[in-house]
C-alpha positions in Angstrom: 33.9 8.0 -22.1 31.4 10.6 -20.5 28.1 9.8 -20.9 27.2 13.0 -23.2 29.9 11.9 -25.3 28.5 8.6 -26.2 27.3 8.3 -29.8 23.4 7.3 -30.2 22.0 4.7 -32.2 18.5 5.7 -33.9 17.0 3.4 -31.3 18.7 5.3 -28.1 17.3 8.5 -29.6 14.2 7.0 -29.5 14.4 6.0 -26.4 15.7 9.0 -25.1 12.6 11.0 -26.4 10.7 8.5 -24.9 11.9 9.3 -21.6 11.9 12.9 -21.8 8.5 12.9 -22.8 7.6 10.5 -20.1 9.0 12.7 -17.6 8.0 16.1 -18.7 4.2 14.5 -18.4 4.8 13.0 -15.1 6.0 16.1 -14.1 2.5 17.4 -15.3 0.7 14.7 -13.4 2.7 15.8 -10.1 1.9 19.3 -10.8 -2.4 18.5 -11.2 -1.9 16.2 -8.2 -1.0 19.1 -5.9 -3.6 21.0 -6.9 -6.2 18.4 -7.0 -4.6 18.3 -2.9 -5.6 22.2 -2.8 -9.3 22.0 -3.8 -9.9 19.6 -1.7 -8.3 20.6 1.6 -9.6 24.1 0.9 -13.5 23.0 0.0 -13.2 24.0 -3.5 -15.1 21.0 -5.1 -17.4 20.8 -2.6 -18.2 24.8 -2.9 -18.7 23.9 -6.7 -20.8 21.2 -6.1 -23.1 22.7 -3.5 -23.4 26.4 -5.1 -23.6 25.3 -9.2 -21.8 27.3 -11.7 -19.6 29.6 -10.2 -17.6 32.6 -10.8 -14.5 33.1 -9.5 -15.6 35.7 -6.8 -18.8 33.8 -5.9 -15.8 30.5 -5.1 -13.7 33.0 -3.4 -16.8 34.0 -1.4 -18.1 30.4 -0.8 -15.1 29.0 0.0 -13.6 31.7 2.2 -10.1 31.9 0.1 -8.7 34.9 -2.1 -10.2 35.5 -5.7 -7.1 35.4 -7.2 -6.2 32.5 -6.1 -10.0 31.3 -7.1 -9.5 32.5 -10.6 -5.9 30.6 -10.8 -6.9 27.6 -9.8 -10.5 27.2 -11.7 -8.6 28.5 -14.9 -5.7 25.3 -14.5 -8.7 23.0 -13.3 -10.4 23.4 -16.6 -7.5 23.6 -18.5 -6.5 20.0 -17.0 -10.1 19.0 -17.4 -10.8 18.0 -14.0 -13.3 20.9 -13.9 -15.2 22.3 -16.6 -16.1 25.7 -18.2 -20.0 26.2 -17.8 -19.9 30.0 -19.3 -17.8 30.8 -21.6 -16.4 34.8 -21.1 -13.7 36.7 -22.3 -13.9 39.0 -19.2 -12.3 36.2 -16.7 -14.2 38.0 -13.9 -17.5 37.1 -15.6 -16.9 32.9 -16.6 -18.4 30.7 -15.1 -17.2 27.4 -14.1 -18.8 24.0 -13.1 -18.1 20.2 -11.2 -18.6 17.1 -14.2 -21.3 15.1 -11.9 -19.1 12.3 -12.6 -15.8 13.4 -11.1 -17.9 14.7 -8.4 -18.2 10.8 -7.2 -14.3 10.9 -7.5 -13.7 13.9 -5.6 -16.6 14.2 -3.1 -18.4 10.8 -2.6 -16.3 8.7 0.4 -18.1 5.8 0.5 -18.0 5.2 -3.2 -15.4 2.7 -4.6 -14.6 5.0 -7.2 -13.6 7.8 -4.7 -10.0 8.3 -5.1 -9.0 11.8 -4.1 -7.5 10.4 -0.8 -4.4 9.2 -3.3 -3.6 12.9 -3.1 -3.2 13.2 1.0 -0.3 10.5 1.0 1.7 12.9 -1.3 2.6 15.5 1.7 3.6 12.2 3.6 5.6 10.9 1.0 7.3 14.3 0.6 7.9 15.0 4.6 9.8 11.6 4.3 12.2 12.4 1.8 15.2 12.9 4.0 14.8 10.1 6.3 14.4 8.3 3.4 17.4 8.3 1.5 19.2 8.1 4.5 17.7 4.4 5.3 18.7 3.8 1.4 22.3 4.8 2.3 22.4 3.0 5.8 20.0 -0.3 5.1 17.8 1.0 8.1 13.8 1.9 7.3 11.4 4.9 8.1 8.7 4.3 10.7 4.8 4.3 10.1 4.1 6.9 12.3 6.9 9.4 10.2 4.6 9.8 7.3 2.1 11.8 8.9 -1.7 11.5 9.3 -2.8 12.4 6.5 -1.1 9.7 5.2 -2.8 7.6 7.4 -6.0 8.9 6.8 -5.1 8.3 2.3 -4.7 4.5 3.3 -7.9 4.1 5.6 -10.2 6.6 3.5 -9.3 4.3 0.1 -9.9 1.0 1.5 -12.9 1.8 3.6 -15.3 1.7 0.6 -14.1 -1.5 -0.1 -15.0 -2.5 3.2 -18.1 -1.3 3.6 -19.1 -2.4 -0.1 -17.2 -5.7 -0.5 -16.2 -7.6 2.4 -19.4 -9.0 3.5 -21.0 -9.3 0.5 -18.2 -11.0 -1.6 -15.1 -11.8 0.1 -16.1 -13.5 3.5 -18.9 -15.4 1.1 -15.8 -16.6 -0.7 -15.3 -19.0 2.3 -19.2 -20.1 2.9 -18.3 -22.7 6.0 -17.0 -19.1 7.8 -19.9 -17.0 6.5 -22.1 -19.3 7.8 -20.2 -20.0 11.4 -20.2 -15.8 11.5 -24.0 -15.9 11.4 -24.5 -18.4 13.9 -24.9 -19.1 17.3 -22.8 -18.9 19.5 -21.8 -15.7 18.7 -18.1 -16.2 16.1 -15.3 -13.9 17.3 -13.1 -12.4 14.7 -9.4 -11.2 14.8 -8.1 -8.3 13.2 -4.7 -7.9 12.7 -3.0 -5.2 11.2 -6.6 -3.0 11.5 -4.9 0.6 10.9 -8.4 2.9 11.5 -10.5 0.2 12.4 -12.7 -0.1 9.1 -12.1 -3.4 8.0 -12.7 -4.8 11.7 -16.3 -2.2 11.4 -17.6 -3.8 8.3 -16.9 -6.8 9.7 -19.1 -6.3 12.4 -21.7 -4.6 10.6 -22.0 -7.6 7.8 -22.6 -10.3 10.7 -24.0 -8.4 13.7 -23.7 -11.4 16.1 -19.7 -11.6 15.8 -17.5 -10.5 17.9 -14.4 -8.1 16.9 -11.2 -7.6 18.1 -8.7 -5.1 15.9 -5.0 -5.3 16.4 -2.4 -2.7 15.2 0.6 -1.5 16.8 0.5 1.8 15.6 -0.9 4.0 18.6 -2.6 6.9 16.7 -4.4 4.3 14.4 -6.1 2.5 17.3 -7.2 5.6 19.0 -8.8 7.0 15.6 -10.1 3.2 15.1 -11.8 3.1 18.9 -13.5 6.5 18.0 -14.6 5.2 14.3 -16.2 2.7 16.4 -18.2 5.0 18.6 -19.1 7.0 15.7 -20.7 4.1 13.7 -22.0 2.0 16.9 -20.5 -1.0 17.1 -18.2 -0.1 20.1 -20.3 -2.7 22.6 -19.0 -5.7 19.5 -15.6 -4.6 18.1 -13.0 -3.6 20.8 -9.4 -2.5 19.3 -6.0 -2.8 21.3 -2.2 -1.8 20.3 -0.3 -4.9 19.9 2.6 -6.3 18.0 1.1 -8.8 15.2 3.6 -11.2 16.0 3.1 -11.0 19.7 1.3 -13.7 21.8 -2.8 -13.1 22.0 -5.5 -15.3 23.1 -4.9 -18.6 21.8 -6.9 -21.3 20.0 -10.0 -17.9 20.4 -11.0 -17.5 17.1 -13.2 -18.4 14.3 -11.6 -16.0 11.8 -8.1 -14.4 12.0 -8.1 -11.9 9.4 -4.9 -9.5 7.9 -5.7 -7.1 5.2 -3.1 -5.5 3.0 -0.5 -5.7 5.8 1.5 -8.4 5.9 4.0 -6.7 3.4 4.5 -3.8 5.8 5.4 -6.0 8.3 9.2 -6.2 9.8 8.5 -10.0 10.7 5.4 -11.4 8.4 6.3 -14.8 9.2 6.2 -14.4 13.1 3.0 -12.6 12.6 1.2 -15.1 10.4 2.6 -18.0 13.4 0.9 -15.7 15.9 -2.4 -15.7 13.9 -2.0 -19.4 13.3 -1.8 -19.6 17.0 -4.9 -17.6 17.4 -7.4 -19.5 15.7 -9.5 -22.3 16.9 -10.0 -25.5 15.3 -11.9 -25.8 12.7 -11.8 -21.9 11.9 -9.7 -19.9 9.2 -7.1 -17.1 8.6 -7.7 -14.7 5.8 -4.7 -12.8 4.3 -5.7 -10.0 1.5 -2.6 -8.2 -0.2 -1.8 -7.1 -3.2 -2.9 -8.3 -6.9 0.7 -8.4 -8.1 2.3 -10.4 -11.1 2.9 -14.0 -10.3 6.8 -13.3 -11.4 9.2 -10.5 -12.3 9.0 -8.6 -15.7 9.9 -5.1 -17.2 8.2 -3.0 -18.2 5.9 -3.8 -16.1 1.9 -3.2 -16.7 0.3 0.5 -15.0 -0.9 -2.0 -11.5 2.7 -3.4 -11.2 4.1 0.5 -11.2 1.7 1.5 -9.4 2.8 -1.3 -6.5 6.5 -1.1 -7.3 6.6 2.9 -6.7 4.8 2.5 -3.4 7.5 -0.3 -2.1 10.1 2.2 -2.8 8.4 5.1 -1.2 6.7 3.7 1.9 6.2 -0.4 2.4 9.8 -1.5 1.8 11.2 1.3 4.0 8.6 0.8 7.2 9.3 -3.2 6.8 12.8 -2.3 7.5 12.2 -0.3 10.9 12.6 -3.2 13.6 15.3 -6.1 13.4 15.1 -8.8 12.3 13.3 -6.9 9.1 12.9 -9.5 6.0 12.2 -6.4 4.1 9.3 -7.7 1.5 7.9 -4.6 0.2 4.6 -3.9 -1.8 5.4 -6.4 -4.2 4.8 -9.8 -2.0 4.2 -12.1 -4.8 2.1 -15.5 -4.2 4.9 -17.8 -4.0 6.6 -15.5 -1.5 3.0 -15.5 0.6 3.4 -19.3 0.1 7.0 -19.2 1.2 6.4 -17.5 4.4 3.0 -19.5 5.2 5.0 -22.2 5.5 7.5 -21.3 7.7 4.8 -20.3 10.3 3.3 -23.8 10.3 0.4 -23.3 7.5 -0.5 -26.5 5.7 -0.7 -24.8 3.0 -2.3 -21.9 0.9 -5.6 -21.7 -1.1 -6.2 -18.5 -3.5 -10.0 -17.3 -3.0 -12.4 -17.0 -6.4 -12.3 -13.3 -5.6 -12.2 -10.8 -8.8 -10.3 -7.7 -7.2 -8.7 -5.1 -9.2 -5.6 -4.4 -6.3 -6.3 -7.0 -4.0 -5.7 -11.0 -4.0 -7.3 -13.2 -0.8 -5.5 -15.7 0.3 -6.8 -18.3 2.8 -4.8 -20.1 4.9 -4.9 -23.7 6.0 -3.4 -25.2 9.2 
């Protein structure tokens, strides 16, 4: 019997409603995304922010774009309320329209931990991948990092950086107060990176204890040349060095006094050969410092809004680029705690301490040998 042909039960029409309604409004939130992705590639908010109510041809003028296009997109901004209406005109020509000074932060601010418009960027990546991806769903195989574009890997680095630069040496290095300390001493601690992407976690590392040394690892070629110029541009390049390099490839044994991995052993083909290489790299007495994701300690649907969230990345971009190079264990976004146990163990960790760290995405392991 055909699908269509099936009787429904009260509750199945419920349900069906339910979904159609579901869709329809994430079709809506796809739709807003987009065009969240045109204002700010094209200056809009900024324009708005810099110049103060604005009519449609003074955006058009400040922004350098047509003013029918202005007037079409300040009319569906207000109407989806990211914008708002600051004069209200019949004649459209003549209304006047204005930034809420508090989604400016969201929009405009990037070294805020509420700025979130970089979410947008990874959408063209995502998109671009399509093909390639379903064919890796077909065949088993995966879609490599560098496929999804730069401005996908400019979404990743431009969310976390805030994080960085507001939260890891104030709160999550202080978790562990034996390394805080050993990073402010003499002689001067030397820190491992691995996974660095852009460079900023391996930055704030070096700008919260400016005696330690900083070496950034990431096989991904375009990340470390963005991360070695991030380094110029913030002037820390005579402290924090970066080099392309497989995470489960040999480095500088027994070297340092804090290995660290930050929301990147999921991505990884071979997480357990790269947490045996950091294991490897650290010298007595010092520590390795995993942060990944804040995910449910165990399997339930429906899930909660953070556990969709992670789920509809996996199936997108983590589960596919941990399949790229054999032998690919294939963890995905959602690495659970026992599985970060699991794995721990098989590289020769003692075992595995969960920090006191309150994080809304994020949960820091530390590692014991």
């Amino acid at each position: 019997m055909s699908v269509t042909a099936t009787a429904l039960t009260k509750k199945d029409e419920e349900q069906r409603g339910a979904l159609v309604e579901r869709l329809f409004h994430g079709g809506i939130a796809v739709l807003e995304m987009l065009s969240v992705y045109v204002g700010d590639r094209l200056g809009l908010y900024r324009a708005l922010a810099q110049d103060g109510p604005s009519t449609t041809s003074q955006l058009a003028r400040s922004a350098g774009i047509h003013e029918r296009y202005a007037r079409e997109w300040l009319e569906q901004q207000a109407v989806a309320g990211v914008i708002q209406v600051a004069t209200e005109n019949t004649d459209a020509a003549k209304r006047q329209y204005t930034l809420a000074p508090g989604h400016a932060e969201v929009l405009l601010n990037p070294g805020s931990l509420n700025y979130l418009v970089p979410v947008v960027w990874a959408i063209p990546g995502l998109a671009a991948t399509l093909p390639a991806l379903l064919q890796a769903y077909r065949d088993g195989g995966g879609v490599p990092y560098p496929a999804y574009g730069a401005e996908f890997r400019n979404s990743i680095a431009s969310l976390n950086r805030p994080m960085f630069k507001n939260q890891l040496g104030s709160e999550w290095i202080p978790a562990m107060a034996d390394v805080d300390r050993r990073l402010r001493a003499d002689p001067p601690a030397r820190v491992a990176d691995d996974g660095c992407g852009t460079g900023w976690s391996s930055i704030a590392i070096a700008q919260a204890y400016p005696k330690a040394r900083v070496d950034g690892f990431d096989i991904d070629e375009a990340s470390i040349a963005t991360a070695r110029e991030n380094a110029l541009e913030t002037g820390v390049e005579k402290r924090v060095t970066f080099e392309r390099r497989d995470a489960g490839g040999p480095g500088k044994a027994a070297s340092y006094d804090l290995v660290t991995a930050f929301e990147t052993i999921h991505d990884m083909s071979n997480p357990v050969a790269a947490l045996r290489a950091m294991r490897a790299l650290v010298a007595p007495g010092g520590a390795v410092l995993v942060a990944d994701e804040r995910v449910a300690e165990a399997f339930s649907a429906p899930g909660d809004e953070r556990e969709r969230f992670m789920y509809g990345w996996s199936v997108l971009h983590c589960l596919p680029v941990g399949r790229v190079d054999p032998p690919a264990l294939g963890t995905g976004t959602v690495m659970r705690p026992d599985t970060l146990r699991r794995y721990a163990s098989e590289a020769g960790f003692s075992g595995v301490e969960i920090l006191p760290i309150e994080h809304d995405f994020w949960r820091f392991y530390r590692l014991r040998n």
